[in-house]
C-alpha positions in Angstrom: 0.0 0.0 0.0 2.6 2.3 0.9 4.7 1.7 -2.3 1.3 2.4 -4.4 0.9 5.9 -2.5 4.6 6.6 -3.2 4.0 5.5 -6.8 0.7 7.8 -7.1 2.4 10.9 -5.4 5.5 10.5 -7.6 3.0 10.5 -10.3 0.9 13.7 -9.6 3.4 15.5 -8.9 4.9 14.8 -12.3 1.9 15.8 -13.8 1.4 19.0 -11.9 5.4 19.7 -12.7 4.5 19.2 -16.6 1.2 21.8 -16.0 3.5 24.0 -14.5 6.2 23.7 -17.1 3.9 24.0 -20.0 2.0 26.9 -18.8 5.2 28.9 -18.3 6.6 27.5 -21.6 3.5 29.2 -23.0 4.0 32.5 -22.0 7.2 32.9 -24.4 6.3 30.1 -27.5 3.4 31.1 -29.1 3.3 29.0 -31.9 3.2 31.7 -34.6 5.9 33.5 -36.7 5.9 37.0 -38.1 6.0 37.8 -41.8 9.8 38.1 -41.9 10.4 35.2 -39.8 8.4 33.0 -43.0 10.0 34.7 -45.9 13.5 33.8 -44.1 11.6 30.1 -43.4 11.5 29.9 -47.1 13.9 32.2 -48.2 15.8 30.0 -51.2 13.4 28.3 -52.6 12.1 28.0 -56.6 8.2 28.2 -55.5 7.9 30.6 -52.3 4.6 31.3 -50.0 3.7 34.8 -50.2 2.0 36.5 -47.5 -1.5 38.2 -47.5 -4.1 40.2 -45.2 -7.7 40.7 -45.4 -10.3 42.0 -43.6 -14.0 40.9 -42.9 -16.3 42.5 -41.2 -18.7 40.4 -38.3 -21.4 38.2 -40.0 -24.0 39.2 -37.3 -22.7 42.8 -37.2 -21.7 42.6 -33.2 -18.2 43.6 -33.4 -15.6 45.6 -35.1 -14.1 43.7 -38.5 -11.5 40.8 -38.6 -8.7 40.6 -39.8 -7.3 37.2 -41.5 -3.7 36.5 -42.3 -2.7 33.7 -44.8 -0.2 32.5 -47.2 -0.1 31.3 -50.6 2.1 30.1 -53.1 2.5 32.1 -56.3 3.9 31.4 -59.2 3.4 31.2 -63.3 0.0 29.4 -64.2 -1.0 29.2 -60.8 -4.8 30.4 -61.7 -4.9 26.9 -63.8 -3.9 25.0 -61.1 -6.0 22.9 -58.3 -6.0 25.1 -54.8 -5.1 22.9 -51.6 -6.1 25.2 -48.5 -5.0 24.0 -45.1 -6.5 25.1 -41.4 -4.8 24.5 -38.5 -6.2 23.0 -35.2 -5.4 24.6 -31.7 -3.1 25.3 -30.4 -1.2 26.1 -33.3 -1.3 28.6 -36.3 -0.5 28.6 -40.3 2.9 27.7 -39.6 1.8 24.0 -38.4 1.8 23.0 -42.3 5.2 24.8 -43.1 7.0 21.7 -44.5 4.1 21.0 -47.2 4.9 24.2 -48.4 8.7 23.0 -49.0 7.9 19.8 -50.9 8.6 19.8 -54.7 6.0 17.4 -55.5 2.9 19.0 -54.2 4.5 22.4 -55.1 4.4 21.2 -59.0 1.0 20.0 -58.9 -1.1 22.5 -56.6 -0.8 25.8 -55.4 -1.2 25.7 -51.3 -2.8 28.0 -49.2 -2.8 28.0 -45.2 -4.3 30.6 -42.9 -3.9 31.9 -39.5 -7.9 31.1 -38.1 -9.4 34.1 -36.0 -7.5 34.3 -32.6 -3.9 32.7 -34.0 -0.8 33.8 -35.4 -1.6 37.3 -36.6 -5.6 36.8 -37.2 -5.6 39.3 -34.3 -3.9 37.2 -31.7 -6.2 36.7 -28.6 -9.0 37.4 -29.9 -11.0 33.8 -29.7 -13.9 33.0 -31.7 -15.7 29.8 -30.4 -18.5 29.5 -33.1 -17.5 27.3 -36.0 -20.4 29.3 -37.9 -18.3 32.2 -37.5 -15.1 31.1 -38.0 -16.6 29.9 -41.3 -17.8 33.3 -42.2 -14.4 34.7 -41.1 -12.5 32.0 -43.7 -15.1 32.5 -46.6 -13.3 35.2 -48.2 -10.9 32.3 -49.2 -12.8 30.3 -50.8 -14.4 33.5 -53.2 -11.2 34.1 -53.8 -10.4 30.7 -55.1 -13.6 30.4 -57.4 -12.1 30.5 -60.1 -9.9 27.4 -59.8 -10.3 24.1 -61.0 -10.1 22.2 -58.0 -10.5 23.3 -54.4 -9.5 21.0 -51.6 -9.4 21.9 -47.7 -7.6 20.3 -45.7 -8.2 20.8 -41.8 -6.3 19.2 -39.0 -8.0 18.8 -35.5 -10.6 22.0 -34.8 -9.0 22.9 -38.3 -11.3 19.9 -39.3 -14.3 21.4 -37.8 -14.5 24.6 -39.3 -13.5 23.1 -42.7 -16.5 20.3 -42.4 -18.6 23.6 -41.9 -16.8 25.5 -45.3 -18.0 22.5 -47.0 -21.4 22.4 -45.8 -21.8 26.2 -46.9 -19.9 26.3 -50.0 -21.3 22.3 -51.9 -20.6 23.7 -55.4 -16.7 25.3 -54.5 -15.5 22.6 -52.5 -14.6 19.7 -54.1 -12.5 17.9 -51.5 -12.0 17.6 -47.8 -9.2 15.8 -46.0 -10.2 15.4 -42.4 -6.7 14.7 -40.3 -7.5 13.5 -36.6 -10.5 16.2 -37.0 -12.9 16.4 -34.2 -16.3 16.6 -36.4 -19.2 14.7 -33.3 -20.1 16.5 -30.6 -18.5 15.0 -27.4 -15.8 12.5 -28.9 -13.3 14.7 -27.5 -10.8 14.6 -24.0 -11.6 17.3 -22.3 -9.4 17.3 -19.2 -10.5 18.7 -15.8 -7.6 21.0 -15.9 -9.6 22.8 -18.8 -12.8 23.7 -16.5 -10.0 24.6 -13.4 -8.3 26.9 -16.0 -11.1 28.5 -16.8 -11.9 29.5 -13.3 -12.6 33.6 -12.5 -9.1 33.5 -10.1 -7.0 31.2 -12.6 -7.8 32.4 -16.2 -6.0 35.2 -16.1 -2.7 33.8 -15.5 -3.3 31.3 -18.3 -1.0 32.2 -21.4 -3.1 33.9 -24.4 -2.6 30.3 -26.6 -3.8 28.1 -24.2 -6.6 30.1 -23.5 -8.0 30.2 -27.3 -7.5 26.7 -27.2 -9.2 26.2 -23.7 -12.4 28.6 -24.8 -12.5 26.7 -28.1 -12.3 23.2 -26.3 -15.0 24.1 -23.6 -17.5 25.5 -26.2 -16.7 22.7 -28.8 -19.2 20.2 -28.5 -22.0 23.4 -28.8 -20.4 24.7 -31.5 -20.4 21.6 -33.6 -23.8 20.7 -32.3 -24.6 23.8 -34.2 -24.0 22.3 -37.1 -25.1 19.3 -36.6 -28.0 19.2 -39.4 -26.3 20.7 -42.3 -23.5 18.0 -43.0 -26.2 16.4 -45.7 -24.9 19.8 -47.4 -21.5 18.3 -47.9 -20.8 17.3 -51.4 -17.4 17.0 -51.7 -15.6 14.0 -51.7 -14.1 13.6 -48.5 -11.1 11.5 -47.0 -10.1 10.3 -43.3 -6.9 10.1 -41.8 -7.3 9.2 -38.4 -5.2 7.4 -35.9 -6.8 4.5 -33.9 -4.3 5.4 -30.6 -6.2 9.0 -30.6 -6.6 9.9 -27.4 -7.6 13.7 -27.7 -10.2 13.3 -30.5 -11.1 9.6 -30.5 -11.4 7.8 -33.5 -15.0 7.4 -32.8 -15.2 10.8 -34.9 -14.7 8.8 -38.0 -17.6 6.8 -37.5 -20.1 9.8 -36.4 -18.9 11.4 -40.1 -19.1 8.4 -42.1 -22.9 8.1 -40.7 -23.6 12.0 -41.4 -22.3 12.4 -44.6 -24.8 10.8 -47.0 -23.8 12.8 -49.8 -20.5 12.6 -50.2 -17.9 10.0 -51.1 -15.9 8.9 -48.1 -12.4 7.3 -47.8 -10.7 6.1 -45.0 -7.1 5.4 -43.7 -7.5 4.0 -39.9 -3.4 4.3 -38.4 -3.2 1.5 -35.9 0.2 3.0 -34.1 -0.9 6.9 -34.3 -2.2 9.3 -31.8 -3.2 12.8 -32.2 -0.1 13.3 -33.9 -0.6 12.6 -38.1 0.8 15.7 -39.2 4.1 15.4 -37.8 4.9 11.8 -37.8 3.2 10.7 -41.0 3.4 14.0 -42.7 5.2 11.9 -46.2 2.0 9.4 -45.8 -0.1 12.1 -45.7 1.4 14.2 -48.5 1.4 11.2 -50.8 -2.4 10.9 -50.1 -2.7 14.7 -51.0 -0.7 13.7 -54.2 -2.8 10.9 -55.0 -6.0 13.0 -54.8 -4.3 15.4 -57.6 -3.4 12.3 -59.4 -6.7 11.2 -59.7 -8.0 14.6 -60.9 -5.2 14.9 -63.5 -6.1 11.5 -64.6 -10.2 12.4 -64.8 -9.4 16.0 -66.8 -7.2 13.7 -69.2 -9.4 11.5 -69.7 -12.2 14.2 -70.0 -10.2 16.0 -72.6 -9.8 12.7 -74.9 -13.1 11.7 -74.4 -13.9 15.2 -76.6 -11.3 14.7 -79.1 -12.3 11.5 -79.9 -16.2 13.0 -80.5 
């Protein structure tokens, strides 16, 4: 008995160390990086992201405008080319997906777009926005200015998956595909910790570190905001694919399920990764480009065919 109490204080007090360490650690690392810090990121390059501002002002009219940072890649024949948008989860910010933007292959076949989502990076830092409708309306800008392409796909990791299942639902005719990554898309098949509702206390929140407070807000007011749009996914169109990992303890796997059941127009796919956690876009970042790359593939293939289909006529 004694040894088990030892066992469980050592272990608490590891964890409280670890709270400790990462709420400090938050203060300074903020996940985001100014424009000069990504033109030196990718400073060198043939095919280089250039950065961009817009603003939009509040849907319901409640508030001054937004503003929305994002990058894209720009280059010769780009407005012929399939669009590949990514949206980040929490915490994080447009930087999460800087190594796609450094990969020949995807660079030759799409041009790739990711965006700061209102509260991160510079999308006016701090200022959270818990209503996936919203954040929607915030991102939509992006897709109008895409409309012209031949191919839009959004790709949304985590809560990016969230707010890009909502894009879909409100945009059927513009989106063509959506790559779900460890995306929490059913209301309640989520970890939320206790440490979240402690956190968000009157006498605690304000020494909690501007991230981890977006990300706490958004996590506490998740399962409303997605039960808000709960009865629009028959809306999605798109063809949509799953990458998932079936070690997922943040955003249980549980989600693919729930999306498979709700989307009854759309195409699904899915790729179920035995060893993964809540981790895809780090640790199986070449599996999931060459998915990416296969999706293009199978476009090119389609126009080809399209194309010979009307010379033979």
């Amino acid at each position: 008995m004694q040894r088990f109490l030892r066992v469980l204080k050592w272990v608490s007090l590891t964890a409280v160390v670890a709270a400790i360490g990462t709420v400090i650690a938050a203060w300074f690392i903020d996940l985001r990086q100014t424009d000069q810090e990504l033109a030196d990121e990718f400073r060198g390059q043939r095919i280089r992201p250039i950065i961009h501002r817009y603003r939009v002002g509040d849907p319901n009219g409640e508030s001054e405008p937004r503003t929305i940072r994002y990058m894209e890649t720009n280059s010769p024949g780009d407005s012929a080319l399939p669009v590949v948008l990514f949206v980040h989860g929490a915490p994080s910010s447009l930087s999460f997906f800087n190594e796609f933007f450094k990969d020949t292959a995807l660079l030759n076949r799409a041009r790739l777009v990711a965006v700061d989502r209102p509260g991160y990076g510079y999308s006016d830092f701090g200022w959270v926005e818990t209503s996936i409708v919203r954040q929607a309306k915030f991102l939509q800008p992006l897709i109008n200015r895409y409309k012209k392409a031949p191919f839009l796909m959004v790709v949304g990791s985590s809560y990016g998956g969230s707010v890009s299942a909502r894009l879909a639902m409100n945009n059927p005719g513009r989106v063509n595909h959506v790559v779900f990554v460890s995306s929490a898309l059913g209301p309640g098949l989520e970890r939320t910790y206790p440490i979240s509702y402690f956190a968000d206390s009157p006498l605690i929140r304000w020494g909690v570190p501007t991230l981890l407070r977006l990300a706490n807000d958004e996590k506490l007011a998740h399962r409303r905001a997605l039960e808000a749009i709960l009865p629009d996914w028959p809306r999605i169109k798109a063809n949509i694919t799953m990458l998932h990992g079936q070690r997922d303890e943040l955003v249980y796997p549980t989600n693919v399920t729930f999306a498979q059941k709700q989307l009854v127009n759309a195409r699904v796919k899915q790729f179920l990764l035995p060893e993964n956690r809540h981790d895809i876009v780090f640790n199986k970042r070449k599996y999931m480009t060459d998915i990416l790359l296969d999706i293009l593939h199978q476009l090119q293939m389609r126009e080809t065919m399209k194309v010979k289909s009307m010379v033979e006529m």
